[in-house]
SEVO-67014 format. One line per 4 residues: number of its first residue (from 0); their letters; for each residue z, x, y of C-alpha. Coordinates in nm, 4 decimals. Layout:
NUM> A> Z,X,Y ~ ... .
END
This chain:
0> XXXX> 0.5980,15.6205,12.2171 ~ 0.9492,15.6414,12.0822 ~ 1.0108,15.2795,12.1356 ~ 0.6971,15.1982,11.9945 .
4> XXXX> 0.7569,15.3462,11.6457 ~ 1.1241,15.2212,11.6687 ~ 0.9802,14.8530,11.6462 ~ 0.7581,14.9239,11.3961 .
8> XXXX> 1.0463,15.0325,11.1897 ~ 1.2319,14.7074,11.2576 ~ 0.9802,14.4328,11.1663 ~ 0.9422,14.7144,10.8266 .
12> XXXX> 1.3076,14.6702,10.7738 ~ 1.2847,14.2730,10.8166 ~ 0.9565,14.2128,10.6226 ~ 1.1661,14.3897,10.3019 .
16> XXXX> 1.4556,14.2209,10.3120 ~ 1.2990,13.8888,10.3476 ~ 1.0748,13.9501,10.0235 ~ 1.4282,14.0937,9.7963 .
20> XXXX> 1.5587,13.7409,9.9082 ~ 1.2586,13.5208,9.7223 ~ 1.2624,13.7878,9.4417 ~ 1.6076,13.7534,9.3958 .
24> XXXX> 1.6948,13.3771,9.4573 ~ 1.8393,13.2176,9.1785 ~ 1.8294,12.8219,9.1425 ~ 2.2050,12.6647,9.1675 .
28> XXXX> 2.3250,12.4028,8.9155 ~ 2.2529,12.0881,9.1097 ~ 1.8809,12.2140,9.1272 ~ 1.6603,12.0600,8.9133 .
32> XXXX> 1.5536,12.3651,8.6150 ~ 1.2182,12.4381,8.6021 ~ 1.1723,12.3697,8.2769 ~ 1.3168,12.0558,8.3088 .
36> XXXX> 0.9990,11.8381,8.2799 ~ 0.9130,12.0095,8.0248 ~ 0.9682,11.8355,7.6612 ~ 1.0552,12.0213,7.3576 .
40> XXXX> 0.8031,12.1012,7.1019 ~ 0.7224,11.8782,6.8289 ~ 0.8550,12.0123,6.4887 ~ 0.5503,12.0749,6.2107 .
44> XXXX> 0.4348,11.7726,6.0087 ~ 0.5251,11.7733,5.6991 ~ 0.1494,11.7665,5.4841 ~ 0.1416,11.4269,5.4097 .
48> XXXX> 0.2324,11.2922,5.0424 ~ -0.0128,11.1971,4.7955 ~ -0.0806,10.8263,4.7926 ~ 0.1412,10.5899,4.5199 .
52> XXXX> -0.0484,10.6301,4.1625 ~ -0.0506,10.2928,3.9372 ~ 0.0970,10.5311,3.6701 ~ 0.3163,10.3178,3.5338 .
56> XXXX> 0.5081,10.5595,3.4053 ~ 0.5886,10.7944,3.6733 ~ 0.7996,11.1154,3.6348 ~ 1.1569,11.1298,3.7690 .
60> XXXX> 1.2600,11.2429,4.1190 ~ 1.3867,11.5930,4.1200 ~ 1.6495,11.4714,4.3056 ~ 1.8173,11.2353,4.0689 .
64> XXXX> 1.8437,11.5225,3.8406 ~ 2.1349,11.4883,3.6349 ~ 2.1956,11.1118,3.6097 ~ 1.9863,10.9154,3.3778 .
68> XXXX> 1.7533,10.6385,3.4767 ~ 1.8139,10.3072,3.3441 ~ 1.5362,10.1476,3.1311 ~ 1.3002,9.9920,3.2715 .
72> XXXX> 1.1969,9.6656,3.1912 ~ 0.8288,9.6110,2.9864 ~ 0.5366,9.4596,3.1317 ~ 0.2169,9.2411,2.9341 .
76> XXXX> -0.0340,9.5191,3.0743 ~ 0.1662,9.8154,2.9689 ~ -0.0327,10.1428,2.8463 ~ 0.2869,10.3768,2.7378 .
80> XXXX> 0.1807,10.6785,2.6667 ~ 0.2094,10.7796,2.2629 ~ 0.5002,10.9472,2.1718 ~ 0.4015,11.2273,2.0010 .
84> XXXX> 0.6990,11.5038,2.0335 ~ 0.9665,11.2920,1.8432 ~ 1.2086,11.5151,1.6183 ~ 1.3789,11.4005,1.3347 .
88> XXXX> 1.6893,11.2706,1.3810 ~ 1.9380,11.0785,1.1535 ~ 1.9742,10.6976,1.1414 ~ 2.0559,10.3838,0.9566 .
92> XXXX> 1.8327,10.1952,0.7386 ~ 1.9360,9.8398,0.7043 ~ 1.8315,9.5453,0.5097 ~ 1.8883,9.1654,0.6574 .
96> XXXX> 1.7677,8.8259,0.5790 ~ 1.7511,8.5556,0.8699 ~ 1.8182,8.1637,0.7050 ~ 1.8598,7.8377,0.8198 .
100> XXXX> 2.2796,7.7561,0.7706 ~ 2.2010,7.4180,0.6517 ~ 2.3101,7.2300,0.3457 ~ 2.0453,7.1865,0.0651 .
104> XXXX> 1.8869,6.8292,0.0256 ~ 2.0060,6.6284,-0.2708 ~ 1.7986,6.6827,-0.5779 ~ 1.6271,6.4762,-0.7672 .
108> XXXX> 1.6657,6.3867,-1.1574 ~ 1.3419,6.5296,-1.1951 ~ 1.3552,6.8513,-0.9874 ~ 1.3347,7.1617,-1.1730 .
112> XXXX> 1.7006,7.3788,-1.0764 ~ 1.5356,7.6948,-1.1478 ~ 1.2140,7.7295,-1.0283 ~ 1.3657,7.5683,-0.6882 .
116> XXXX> 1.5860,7.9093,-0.6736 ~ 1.2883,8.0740,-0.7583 ~ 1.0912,7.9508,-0.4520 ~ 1.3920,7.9551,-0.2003 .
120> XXXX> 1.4043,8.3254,-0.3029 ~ 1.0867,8.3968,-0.2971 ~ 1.0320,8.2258,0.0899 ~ 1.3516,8.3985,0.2436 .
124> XXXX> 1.2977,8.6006,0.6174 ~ 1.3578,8.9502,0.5164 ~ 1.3405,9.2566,0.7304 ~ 1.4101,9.6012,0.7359 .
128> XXXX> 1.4958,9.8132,0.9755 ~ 1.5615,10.1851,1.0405 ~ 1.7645,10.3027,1.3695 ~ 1.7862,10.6443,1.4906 .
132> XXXX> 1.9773,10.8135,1.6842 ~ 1.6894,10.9516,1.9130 ~ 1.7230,10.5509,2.0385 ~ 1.4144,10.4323,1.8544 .
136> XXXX> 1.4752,10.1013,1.6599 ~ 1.2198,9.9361,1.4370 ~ 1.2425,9.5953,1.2931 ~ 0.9684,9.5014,1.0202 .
140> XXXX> 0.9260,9.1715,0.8842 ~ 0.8816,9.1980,0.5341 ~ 0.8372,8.8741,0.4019 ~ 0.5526,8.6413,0.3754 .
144> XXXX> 0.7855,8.3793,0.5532 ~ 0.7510,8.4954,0.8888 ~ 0.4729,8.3435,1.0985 ~ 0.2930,8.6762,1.1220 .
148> XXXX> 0.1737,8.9457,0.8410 ~ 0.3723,9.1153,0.6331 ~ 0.3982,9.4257,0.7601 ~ 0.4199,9.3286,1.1421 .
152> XXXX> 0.6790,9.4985,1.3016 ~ 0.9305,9.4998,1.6355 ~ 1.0312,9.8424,1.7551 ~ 1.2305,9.9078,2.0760 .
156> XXXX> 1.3059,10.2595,2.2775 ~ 1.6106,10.3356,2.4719 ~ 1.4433,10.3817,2.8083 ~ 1.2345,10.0724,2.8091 .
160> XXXX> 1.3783,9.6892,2.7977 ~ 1.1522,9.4639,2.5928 ~ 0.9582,9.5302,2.2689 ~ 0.6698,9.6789,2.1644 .
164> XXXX> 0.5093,9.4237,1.8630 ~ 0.3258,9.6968,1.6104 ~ 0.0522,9.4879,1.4464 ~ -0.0113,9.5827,1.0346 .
168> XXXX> -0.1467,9.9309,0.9882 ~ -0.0048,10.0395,1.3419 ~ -0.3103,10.0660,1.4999 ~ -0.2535,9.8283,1.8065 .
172> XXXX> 0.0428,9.6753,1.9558 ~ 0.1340,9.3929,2.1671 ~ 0.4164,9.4935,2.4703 ~ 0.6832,9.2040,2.5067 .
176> XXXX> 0.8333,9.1838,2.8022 ~ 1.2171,9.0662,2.8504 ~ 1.2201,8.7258,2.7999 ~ 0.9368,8.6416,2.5438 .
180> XXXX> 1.0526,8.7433,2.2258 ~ 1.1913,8.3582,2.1205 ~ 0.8457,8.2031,2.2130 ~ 0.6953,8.4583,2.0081 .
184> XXXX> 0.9051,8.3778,1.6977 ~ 0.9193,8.0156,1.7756 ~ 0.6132,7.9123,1.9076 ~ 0.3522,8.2544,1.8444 .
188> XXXX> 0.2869,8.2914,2.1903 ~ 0.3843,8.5617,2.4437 ~ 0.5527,8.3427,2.7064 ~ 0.8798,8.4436,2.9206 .
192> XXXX> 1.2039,8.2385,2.9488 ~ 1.4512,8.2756,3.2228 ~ 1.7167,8.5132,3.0585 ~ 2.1104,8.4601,3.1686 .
196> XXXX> 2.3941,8.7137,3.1290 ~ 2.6512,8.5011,3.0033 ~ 3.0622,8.6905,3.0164 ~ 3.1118,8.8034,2.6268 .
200> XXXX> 3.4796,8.6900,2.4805 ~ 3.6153,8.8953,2.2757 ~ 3.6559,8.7132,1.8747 ~ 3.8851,8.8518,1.5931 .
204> XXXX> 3.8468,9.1495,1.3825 ~ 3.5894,9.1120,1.0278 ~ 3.4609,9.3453,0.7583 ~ 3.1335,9.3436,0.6350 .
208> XXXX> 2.9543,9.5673,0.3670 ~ 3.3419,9.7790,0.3449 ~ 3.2996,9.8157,0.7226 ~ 3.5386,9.7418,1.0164 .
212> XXXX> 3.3843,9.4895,1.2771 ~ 3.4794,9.3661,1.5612 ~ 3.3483,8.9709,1.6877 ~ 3.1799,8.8928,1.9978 .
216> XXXX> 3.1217,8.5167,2.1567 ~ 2.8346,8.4220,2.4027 ~ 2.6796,8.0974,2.5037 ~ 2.4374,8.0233,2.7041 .
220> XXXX> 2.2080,7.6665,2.7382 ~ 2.0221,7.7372,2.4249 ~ 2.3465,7.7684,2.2172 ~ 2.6336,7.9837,2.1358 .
224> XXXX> 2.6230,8.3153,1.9254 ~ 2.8510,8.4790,1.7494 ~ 2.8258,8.8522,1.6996 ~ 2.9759,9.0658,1.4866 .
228> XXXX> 2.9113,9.4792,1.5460 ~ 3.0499,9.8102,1.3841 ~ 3.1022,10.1503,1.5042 ~ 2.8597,10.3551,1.3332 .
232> XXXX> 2.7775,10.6410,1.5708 ~ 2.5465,10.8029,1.2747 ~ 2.3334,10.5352,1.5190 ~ 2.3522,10.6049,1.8345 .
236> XXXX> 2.2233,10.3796,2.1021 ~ 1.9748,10.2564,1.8782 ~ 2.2448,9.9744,1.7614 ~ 2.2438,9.8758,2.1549 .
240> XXXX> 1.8562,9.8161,2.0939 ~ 1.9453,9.6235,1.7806 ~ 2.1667,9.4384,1.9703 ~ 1.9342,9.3379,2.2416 .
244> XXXX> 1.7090,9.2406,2.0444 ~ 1.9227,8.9849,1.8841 ~ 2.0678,8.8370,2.2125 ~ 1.6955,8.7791,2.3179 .
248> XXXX> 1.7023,8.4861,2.0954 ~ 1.9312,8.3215,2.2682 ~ 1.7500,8.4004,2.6170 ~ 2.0427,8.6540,2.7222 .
252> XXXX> 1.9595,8.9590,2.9297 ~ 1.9268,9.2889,2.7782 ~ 2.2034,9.4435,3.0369 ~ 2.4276,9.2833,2.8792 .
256> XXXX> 2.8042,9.4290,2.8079 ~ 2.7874,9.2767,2.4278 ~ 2.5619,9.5574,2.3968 ~ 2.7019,9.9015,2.3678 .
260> XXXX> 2.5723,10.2463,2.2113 ~ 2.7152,10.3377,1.8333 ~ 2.7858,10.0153,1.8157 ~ 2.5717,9.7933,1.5250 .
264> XXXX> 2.5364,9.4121,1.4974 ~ 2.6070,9.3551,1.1478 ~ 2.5916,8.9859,1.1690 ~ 2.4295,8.7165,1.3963 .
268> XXXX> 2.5273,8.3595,1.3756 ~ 2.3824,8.1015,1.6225 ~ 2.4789,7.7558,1.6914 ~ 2.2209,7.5397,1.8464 .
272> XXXX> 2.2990,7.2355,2.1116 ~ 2.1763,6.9835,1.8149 ~ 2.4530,7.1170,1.5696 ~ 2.2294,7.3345,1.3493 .
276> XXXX> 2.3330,7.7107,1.2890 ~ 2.0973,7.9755,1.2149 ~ 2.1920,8.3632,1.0477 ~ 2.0672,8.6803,1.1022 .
280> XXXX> 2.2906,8.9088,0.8589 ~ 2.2853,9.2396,0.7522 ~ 2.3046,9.2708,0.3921 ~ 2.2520,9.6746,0.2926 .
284> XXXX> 2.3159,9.9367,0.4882 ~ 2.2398,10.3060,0.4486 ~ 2.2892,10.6418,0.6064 ~ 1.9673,10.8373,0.6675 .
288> XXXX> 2.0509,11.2304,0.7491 ~ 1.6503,11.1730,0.8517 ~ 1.4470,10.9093,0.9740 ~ 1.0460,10.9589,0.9356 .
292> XXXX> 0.9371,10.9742,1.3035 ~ 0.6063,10.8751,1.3160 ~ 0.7441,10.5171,1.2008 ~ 0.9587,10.4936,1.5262 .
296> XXXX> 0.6946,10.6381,1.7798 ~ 0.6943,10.3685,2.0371 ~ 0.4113,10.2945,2.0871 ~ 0.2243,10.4603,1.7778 .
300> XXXX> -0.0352,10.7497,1.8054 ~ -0.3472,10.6247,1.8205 ~ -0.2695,10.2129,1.8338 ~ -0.4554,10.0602,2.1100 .
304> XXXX> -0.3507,9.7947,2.3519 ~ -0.3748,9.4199,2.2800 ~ -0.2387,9.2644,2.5891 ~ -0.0901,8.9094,2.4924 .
308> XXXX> -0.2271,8.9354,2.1780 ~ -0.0679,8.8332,1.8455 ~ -0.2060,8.8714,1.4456 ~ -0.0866,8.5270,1.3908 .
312> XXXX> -0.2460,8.2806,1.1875 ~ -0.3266,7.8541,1.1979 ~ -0.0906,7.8791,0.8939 ~ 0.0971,8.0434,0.5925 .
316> XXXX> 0.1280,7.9149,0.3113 ~ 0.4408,7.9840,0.1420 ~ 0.4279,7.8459,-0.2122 ~ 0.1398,7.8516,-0.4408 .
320> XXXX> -0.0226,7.5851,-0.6242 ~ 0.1055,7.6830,-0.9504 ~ 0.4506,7.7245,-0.7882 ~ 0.4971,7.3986,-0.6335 .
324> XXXX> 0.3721,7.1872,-0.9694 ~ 0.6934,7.3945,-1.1298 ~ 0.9625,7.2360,-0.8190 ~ 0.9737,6.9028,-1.0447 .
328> XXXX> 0.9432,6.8876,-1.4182 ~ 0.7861,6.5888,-1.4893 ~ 0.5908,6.3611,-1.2778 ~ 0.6324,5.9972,-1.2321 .
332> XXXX> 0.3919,5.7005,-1.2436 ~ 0.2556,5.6194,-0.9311 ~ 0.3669,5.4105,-0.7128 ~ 0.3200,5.0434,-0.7472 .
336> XXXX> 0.2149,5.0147,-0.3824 ~ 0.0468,5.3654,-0.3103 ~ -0.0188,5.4149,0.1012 ~ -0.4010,5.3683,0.2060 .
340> XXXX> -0.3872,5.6545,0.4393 ~ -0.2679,5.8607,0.1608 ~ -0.4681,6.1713,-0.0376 ~ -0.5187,6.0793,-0.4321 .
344> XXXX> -0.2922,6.3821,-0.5257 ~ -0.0109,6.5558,-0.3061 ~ 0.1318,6.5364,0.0375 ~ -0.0941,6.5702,0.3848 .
348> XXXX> 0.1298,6.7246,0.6553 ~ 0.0079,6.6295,1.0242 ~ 0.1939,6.8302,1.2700 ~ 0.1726,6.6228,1.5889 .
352> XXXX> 0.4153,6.8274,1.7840 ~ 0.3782,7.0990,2.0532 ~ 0.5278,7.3648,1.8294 ~ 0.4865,7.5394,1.4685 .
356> XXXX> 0.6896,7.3245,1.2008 ~ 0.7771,7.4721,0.8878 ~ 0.7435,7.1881,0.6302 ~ 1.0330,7.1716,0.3512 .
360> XXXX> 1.0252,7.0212,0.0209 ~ 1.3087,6.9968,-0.1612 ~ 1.4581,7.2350,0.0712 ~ 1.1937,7.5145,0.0197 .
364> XXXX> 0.9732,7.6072,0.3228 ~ 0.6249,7.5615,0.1859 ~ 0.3930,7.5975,0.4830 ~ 0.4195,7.6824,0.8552 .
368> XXXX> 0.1363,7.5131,1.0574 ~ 0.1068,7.5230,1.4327 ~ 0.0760,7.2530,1.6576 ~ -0.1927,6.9467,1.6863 .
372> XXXX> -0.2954,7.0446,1.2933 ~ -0.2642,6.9573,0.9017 ~ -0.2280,7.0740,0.5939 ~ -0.2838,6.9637,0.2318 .
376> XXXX> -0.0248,7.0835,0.0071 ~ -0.1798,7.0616,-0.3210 ~ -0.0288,7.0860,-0.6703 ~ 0.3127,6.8692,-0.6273 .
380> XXXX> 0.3736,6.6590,-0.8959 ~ 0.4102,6.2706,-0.8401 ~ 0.7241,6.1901,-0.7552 ~ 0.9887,6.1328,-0.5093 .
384> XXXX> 1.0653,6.4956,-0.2874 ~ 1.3085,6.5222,0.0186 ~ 1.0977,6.6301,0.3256 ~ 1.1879,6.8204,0.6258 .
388> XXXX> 0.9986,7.0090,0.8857 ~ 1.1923,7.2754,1.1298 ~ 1.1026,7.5024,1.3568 ~ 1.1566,7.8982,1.3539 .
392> XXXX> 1.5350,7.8944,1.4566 ~ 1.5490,7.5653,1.2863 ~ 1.6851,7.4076,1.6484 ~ 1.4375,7.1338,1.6149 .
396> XXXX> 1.4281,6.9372,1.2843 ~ 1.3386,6.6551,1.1710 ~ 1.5287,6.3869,0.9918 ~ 1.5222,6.4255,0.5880 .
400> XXXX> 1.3276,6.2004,0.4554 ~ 1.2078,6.0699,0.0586 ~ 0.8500,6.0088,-0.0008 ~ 0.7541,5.8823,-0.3116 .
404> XXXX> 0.3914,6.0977,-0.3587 ~ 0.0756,6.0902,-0.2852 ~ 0.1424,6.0500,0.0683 ~ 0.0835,6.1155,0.4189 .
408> XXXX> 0.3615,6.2580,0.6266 ~ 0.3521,6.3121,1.0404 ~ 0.6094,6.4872,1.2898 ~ 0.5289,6.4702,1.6591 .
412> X> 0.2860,6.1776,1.8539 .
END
């Protein structure tokens, strides 16, 4: 019985110690882990971002905070938002006339000296133009010489390359990209050109209007410019704008180094590949302590969109009847062998060509007529005038030429 219970004790004693070993056991290193197969967990998705809006004017990343954005470059379809939060800020106000730098035809025995000055006068491209130093910049072209309204107006904002074209009474306005502002002045149509951005050499030192300038050269296929700029920094960057805006005519990009903040072009003096030279100058300049802001809002409040619209016209006439009867003072007899094709009285302009010509008499610009049309210009005397026609910039001209009136006169095929 004794041995009995003894090896029922033993195979106890061996049954325990063989389950504390497989309790116990602990895998070695060169064991595969148990865990080994299995793969990490995935981390959270992130909710997914709201799809792209068309908002073409979306707000800044958070996390360029602290460096300014550059402008960004207009487009044709364009809604910007109206600026309505504008503060008043002081500015310049500036007067300029833009003119043709050619010599003035040869008069005639019969011309009439003063009311000739009295039409060149009257025809000049004036503009004004206020520019704050919020970066706002408007350009309004105040004569009836321009191929637009009176009244029409350019204005520019720091954050935006381009233009925004205000029509009269502010309530629409046309968005001009880069590139399109010299077919719009040139030809009345919103149409891009390539723009370059040529290396700027530095010209001598000037003064203009009791102010210090400094001269800047560029060139580019169109032509050569030279620009002439202040320090004014009652201005701020809204002389860059002014700037821009002036090397668009030449088809030069709007990044360019010519243009720099508190600096103001004063004058603008182009040469053209034919030889001809045409002047944007400053002539009156004033300091504002305080621009009105609802005349720099870019785009206005309330003016709707008119995408590659323009408030031109098939002409403008320049001179009035009355007027042009007073460029000669007397008329002559007829001539002995008068033209078939001619009108009984005056001149008949055809403009043949594929731009706008301004027609001269005498040196004054009496009409501007767009392409493939004519004109009548009533109310000249008989008589022998020097005509010319030219285009906005006055880089295409015609030759001078006398007619001996009534007669018919053509440019173009």
């Amino acid at each position: 019985m004794s041995r009995l219970r003894f090896a029922w004790a033993l195979l106890l004693v061996v049954a325990c110690e063989q389950r504390k070993s497989e309790v116990l056991s602990v895998a070695s290193a060169s064991e595969p882990s148990p865990n080994a197969s299995v793969l990490p967990a995935p981390l959270a998705a992130a909710p997914p971002k709201p799809a792209a809006k068309t908002d073409p004017h979306p707000l800044p990343d958070p996390s360029d905070a602290g460096a300014p954005e550059p402008p960004r470059a207009l487009r044709d379809d364009d809604v910007m938002p109206p600026e309505t939060e504008l503060r008043p800020a002081p500015g310049l106000s500036l007067e300029a006339r833009l003119r043709w730098l050619e010599p003035a035809p040869p008069r005639s025995p019969e011309a009439n000296n003063e009311a000739l000055g009295r039409a060149r006068d009257k025809t000049a491209f004036e503009a004004r133009i206020d520019a704050s130093s919020l970066g706002r910049l408007r350009f309004v072209l105040a004569s009836r010489a321009f191929p637009f309204p009176v009244g029409t107006e350019l204005r520019a904002r720091e954050d935006r390359y381009g233009h925004a074209l205000v029509w009269p009474g502010a309530g629409a306005y046309t968005p001009l990209p880069p590139g399109t502002l010299r077919a719009v002045l040139s030809e009345a149509r919103v149409d891009a050109s390539p723009l370059s951005e040529p290396s700027v050499l530095l010209g001598g030192a000037g003064n203009l209007l009791g102010v210090a300038t400094q001269k800047l050269r560029l060139e580019t296929s169109l032509g050569k410019l030279e620009l002439e700029q202040a320090a004014l920094p009652v201005a701020g960057s809204s002389g860059a704008l002014f700037c821009r805006l002036l090397l668009e005519l030449l088809s030069i990009a709007p990044e360019s180094a010519a243009c720099r903040p508190e600096h103001v072009p004063l004058r603008a003096e182009y040469t053209w590949p034919s030889g001809a030279r045409f002047e944007v100058e400053v002539t009156k300049l004033t300091r504002r302590p305080e621009l009105a802001t609802e005349s720099l809002a870019t785009p206005p409040a309330a003016a709707t969109l008119r995408r590659g619209e323009l408030p031109s016209v098939p002409f403008v006439v320049l001179v009035e009847e009355r007027e042009l009867a007073d460029l000669h003072a007397r008329a002559l007899p007829p001539p002995s062998k008068p033209d078939p094709n001619a009108p009984k009285l005056g001149l008949v302009f055809q403009n043949r060509g594929d731009v706008p010509r301004y027609l001269l008499v005498d040196g004054v610009p009496v009409v501007w007529l767009r392409a493939d049309a004519e004109w009548l210009v009533a109310g000249l005397k008989q008589g022998r005038y020097n005509v010319q026609t030219r285009d906005f910039f006055g880089a295409e001209a015609s030759p001078l030429r006398l007619l001996e009136l009534p007669a018919r006169y053509q440019v173009g095929d």
